[in-house]
Structures are given as C-alpha cells and as structure tokens.
MIDRENLO-734974 format. One record per residue: x, y, z of N, C-alpha, C, O in turn; residue in one letter. Coordinates in pm, whole numbers, plus 50000, padded with zeros to 5 digits. Atoms other than C-alpha are relative to their C-alpha. Example, Ala and Ser with C-alpha at 12.3 -4.5 7.8 and 13.67 -1.06 7.14 Angstrom:
% residues 2
500894988150000512304955050780500905012050000501945011850066A499184988149994513674989450714499235010950073499745022050090S
***
This chain:
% residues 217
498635002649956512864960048687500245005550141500704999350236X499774994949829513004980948997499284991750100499754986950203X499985011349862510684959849175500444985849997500384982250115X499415009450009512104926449092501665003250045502344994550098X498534995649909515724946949199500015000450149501014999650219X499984996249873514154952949527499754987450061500024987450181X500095011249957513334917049579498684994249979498354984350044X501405004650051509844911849422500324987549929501444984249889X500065008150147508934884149190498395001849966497395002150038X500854998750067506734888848902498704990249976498834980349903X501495011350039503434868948865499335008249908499285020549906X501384997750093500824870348592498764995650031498934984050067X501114999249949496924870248683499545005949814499395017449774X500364993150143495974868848270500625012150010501825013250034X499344988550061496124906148194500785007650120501465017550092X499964993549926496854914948543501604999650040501794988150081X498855001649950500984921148641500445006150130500465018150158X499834995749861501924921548983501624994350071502024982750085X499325005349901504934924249190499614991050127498574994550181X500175004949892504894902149467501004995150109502054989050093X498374996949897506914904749798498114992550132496904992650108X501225006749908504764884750163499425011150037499885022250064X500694986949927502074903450271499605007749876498545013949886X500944990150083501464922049935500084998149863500954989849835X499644998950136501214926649549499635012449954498635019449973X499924984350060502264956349356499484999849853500154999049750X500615000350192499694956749033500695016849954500695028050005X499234992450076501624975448800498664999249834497954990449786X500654998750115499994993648479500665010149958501355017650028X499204985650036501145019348211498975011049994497905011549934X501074980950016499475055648244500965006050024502095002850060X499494989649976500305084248264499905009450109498865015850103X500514994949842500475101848635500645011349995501565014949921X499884987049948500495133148795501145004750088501705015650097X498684999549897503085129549032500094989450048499354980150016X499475012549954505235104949274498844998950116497995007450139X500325004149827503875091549606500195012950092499185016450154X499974992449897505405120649822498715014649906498505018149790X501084992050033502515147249837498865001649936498285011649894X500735008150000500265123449768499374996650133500094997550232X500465003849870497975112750046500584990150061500864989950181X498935014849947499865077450062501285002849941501655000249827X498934994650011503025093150114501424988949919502284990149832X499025013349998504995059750119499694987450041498684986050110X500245013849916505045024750219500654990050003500944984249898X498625008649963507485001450388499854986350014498814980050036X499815013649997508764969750388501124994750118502205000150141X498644999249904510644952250677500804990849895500374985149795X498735009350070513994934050554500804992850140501184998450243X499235005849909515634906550746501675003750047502225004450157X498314997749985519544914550654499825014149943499425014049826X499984990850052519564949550596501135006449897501085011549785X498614994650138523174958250454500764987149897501804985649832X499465009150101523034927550287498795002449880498914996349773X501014998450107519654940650084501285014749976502225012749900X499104985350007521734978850100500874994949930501035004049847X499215001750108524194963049889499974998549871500545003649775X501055003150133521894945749657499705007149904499765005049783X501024995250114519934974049560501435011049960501525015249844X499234993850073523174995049551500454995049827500234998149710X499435008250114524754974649324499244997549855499824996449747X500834995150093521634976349111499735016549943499305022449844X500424985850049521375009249108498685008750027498365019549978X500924995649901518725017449291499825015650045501005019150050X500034986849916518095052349439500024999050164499065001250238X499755001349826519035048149797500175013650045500815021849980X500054989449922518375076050079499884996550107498844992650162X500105003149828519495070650413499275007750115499335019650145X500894993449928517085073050662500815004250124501995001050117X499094995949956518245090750991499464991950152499164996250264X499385011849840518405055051232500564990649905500244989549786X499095011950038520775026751163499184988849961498354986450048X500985006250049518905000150957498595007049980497675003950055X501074993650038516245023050799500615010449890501775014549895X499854996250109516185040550490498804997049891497884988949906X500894999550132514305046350141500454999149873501335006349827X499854998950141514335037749811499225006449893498055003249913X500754990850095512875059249529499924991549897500824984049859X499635007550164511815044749207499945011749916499755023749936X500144992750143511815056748882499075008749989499415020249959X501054990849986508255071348911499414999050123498474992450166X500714992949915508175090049196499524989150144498884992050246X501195011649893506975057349412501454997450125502434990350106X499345002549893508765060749769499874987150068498794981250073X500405013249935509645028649970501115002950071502235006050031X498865000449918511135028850320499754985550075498734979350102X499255008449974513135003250445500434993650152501305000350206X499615004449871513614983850783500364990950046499794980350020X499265016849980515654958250923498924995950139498415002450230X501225003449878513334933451131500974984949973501064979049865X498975011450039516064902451207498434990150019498154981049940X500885014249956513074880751343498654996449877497804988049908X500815002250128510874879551005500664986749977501794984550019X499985010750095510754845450811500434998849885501174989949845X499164996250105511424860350506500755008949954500315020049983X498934989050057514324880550336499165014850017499615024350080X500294985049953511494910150309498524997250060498414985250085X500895000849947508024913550452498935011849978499455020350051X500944990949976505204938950416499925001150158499804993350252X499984993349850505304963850699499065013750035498685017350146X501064984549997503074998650622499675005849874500175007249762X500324987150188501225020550383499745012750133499075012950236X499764987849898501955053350561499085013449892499365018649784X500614983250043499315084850502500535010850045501585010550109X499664989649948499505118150572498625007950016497865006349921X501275000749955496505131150707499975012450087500515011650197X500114991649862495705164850889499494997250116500025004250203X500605009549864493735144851185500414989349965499884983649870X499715020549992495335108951217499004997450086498764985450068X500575007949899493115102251478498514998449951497884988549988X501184998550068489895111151282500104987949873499114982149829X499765008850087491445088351028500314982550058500044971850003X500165009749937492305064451286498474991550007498274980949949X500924999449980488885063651394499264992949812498694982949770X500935003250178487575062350991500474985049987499614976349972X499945018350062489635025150923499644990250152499574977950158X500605013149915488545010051247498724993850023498464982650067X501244996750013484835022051193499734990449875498804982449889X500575006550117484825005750808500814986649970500244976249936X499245011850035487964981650762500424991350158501164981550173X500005010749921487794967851076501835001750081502344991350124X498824998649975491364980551190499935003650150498985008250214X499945000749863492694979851519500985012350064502105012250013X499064989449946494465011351721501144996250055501274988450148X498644998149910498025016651791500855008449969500565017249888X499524990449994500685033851828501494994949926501704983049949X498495001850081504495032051609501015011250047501325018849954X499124983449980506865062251778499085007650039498235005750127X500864987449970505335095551749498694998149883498055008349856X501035001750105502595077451454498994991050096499094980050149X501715010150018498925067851527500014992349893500224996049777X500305011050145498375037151316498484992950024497934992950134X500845010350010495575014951235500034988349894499934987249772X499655014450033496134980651202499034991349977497974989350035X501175010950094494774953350944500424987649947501344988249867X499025010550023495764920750891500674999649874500225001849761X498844998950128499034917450685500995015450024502155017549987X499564985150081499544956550702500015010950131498935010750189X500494984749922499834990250958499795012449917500615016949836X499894988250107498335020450801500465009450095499665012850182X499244986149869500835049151028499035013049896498835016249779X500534984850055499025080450993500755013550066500545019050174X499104987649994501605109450960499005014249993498155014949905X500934986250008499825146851027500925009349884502105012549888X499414990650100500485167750729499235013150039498025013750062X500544982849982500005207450791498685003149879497785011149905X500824996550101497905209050483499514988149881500294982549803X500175014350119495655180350256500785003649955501345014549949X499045006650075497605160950069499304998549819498115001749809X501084999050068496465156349705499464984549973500034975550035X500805012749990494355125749623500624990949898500954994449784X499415006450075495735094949512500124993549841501034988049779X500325003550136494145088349184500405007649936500275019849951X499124995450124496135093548890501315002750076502065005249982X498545002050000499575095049070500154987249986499324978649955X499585015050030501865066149065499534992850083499284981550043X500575007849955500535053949326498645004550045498295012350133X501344996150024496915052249226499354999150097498495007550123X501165006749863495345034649535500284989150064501024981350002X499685005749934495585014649773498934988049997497854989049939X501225007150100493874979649766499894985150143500884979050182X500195013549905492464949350043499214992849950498164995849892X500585013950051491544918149961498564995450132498744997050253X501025002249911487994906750133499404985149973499544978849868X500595013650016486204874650187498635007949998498475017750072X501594994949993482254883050103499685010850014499235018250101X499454982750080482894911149901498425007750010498325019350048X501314992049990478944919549888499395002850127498565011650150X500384998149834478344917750245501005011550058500645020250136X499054989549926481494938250329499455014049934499055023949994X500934981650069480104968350054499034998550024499045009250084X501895000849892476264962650200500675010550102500615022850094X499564989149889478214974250538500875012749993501035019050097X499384986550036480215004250396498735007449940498495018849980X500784985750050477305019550189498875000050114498425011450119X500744999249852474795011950545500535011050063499745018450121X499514991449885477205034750723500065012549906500265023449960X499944983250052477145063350408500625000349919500645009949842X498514995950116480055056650196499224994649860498284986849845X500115005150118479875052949852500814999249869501505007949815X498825007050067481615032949621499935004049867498915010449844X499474993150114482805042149277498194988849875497984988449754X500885006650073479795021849129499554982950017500014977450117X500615017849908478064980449168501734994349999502744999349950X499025010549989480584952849249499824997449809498924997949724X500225002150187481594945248879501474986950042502264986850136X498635005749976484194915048801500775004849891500255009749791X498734991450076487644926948635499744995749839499324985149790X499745001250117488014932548302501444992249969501734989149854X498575003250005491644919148360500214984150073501214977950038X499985013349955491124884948558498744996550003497825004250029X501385007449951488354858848576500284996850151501254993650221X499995005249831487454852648910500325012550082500325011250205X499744988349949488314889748986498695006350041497925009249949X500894986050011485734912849147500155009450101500465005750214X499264994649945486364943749265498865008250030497715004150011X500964984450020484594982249333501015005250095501664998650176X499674993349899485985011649499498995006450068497765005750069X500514995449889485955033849778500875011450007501955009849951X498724994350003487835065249851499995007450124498915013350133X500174997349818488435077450261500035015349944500365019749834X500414984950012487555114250312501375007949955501225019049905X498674994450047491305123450232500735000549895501845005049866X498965002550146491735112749896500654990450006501604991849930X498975011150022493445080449942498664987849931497834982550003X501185011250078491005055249668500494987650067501674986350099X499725016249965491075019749787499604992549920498654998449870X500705007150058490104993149589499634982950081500274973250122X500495013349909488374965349753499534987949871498614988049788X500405013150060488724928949596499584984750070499764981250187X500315014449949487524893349634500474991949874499954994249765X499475003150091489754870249433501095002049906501374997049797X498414994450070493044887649351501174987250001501754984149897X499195009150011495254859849449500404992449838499524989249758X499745009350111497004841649157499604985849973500264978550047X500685014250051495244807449014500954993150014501844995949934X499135010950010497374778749108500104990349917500974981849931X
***
C-alpha cells in the first residue's frame, strides 16, 4: 500500500512482486530486517516528481509520513519499514514521477566513485556538495559518513539491483578484476527467464545483478 500511495503500480513476475515507478522496480518480499534504510549503507533513494504539491497532497491525504526537506520542492517520505524516500520536483520529466538516485554513505565517495566506474561502468559527476556516479536510468550520490555504515543485507532495504545485457560476460569481467560474487550465475527460483548472482562493493551495499527482470508481456 505505501508504494502504490506513492504512485507505484504493482506488477507480478510469477512469484516475483514489484513496485514499479520509470526507471525502476521495487521487489518487495516478507522477512524479517534489522533495521530501516537510514544507517544503512544505502541511506535513501529519490525520485524526481513533476507536480510536487500536487503529489504533497496526495501522499498527505494518504497518510503517508511526510518530512520536509530544507529547499522548496524537496522532501522525504518514510515508510512503514524504515525505507527512506526523498522527493524532488523536476517540472521537465515526462512522467508524474521518475527515478532519480540511490544515495550511499560512504567514508571515501571518491574511492567509491572510482569503485562503480571501474566495475559498472558509471560515469563521474558532481550533484551540490555530492560526488555521484552515474548509470543509465540512475545517479548513485555518494554522501561521506564519519563512520561505516552497516551493510545492507538483511535491512529493509536488502540491496540494490541492475539489470545487464550478457549477464556472463559482465560477471567474467567483475571476477577478472577480483570481485567475487555470492556464488555461479543461477536462474531465479521466483521467475523463468530470471538469472541473477550477486556482488557486494567494499562498503556493504549487496547488489544484485540480473538479466531478465523485466515483466513478460
């Protein structure tokens, strides 16, 4: 309910349930977690919005947890568990909302910078006073936290997740350079046509790398 309040719609992928808003899908599962998003390595992650105090009404009116951020059109919503989402008005978007960031927290951003341009192919820039590295669809802003963060597996928000074309060629070039992934490319227990494996960046943030997430038309 909260993300369908915030402007998602629900799709099914067989066993797999996912919000879906452009630019991303929020697979949803029940467990049991450790904590929210904040103090978590992936602190948060935003969405732009075309009409802003015409969504600000919306989610009031739902009931929402609203927390005003401190510029005019910007702000956060909290869910239920713990899962932060901030908010930005962007008039020139196409649609009502848009995928806009998965924001870390990272004692070196720039070392982290450096880490997603080295494996995911991300591109450097800059957002304010945030180093980001940019990937199509998405900016990851890397916020400096005084002290690691703890690692994302098992909070609510378990991991973070990119979709790949030539899923065995892309993990070939991650374990070439050292990394290593949570075990072989396997396909999902939860969709046909799914296959996935992880990965997890030196900070604790797991990724899961797929080929085939999209919904079956």
């Amino acid at each position: 309910k909260f993300w369908t309040d915030l402007g998602g719609k629900l799709v099914n992928r067989e066993k797999l349930v996912m919000a879906q808003f452009p630019g991303i899908y929020v697979l949803l599962r029940k467990q049991d977690y450790s904590g929210g998003s904040v103090g978590s390595v992936v602190n948060h992650f935003g969405f732009y919005v075309r009409n802003f105090d015409e969504g600000l009404a919306r989610w009031k009116a739902a009931g929402l947890n609203w927390e005003p951020g401190p510029n005019p059109g910007q702000g956060f919503v909290n869910g239920p568990d713990g899962v932060r989402v901030e908010i930005y008005e962007n008039k020139s978007i196409p649609t009502p909302m848009q995928m806009h960031h998965i924001h870390l927290m990272v004692p070196d951003p720039i070392a982290a910078q450096k880490w997603y341009i080295e494996h995911f192919g991300a591109t450097a820039g800059k957002r304010g006073q945030f180093d980001t590295a940019n990937v199509p669809g998405t900016e990851i802003t890397l916020g400096k936290a005084p002290m690691p963060q703890e690692p994302t597996k098992g909070r609510s928000v378990d991991h973070i997740g990119f979709e790949v074309t030539k899923l065995d060629a892309f993990v070939a070039k991650l374990q070439a350079a050292g990394l290593q992934t949570d075990g072989a490319i396997r396909s999902s227990a939860n969709a046909s046509g799914l296959r996935i494996v992880y990965v997890t960046d030196p900070w604790g943030t797991q990724i899961e790398i797929t080929e085939g997430l999209s919904p079956k038309s």
